[in-house]
C-alpha positions in Angstrom: -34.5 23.9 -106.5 -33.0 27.2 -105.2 -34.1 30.6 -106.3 -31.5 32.7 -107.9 -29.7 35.1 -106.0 -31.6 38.1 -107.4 -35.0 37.3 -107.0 -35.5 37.9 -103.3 -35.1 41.7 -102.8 -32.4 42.7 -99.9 -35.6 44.2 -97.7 -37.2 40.6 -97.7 -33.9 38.9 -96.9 -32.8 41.2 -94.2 -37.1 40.8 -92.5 -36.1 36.9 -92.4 -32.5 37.4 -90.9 -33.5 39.4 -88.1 -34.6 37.3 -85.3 -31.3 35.5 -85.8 -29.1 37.9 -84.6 -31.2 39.6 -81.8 -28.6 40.0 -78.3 -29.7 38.8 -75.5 -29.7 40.3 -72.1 -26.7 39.4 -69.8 -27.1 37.7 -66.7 -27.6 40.1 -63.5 -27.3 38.7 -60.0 -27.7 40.6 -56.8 -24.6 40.9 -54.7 -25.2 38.9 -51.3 -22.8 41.6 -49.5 -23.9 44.7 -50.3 -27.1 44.1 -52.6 -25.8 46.0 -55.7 -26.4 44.5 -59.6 -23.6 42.7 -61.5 -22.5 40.3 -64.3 -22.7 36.6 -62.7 -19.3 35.2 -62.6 -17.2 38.5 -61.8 -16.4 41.0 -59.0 -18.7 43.4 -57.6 -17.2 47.0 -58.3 -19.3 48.1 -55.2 -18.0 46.5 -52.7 -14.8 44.2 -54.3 -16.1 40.6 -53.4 -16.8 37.8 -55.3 -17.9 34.5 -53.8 -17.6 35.9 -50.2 -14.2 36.4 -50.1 -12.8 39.8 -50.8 -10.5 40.7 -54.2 -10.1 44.2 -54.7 -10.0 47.1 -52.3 -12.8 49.4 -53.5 -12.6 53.2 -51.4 
């Protein structure tokens, strides 16, 4: 049978909820071209590549 709503305090609600919403780290891959950190699956802003081919002019 359930326990009514007011007899677990917010405190002791909120201890048990929090492992559930805990963020994760993103994925970080080095870039083969030039080495520098990014999000896997997107363009380097370093050098403007992304699967070897070159997108975006970066100055």
């Amino acid at each position: 049978m359930a326990v009514p709503k007011k007899k677990v305090s917010s405190a002791r609600r909120d201890k048990r909820r929090s492992n559930v919403w805990k963020l994760e780290m993103p994925g970080m891959t080095k870039c083969p071209k030039c080495g520098e950190y990014n999000l896997a699956h997107r363009v380097c802003r370093a050098c403007g590549t992304y699967k070897g081919e070159q997108v975006i002019n970066v100055d």
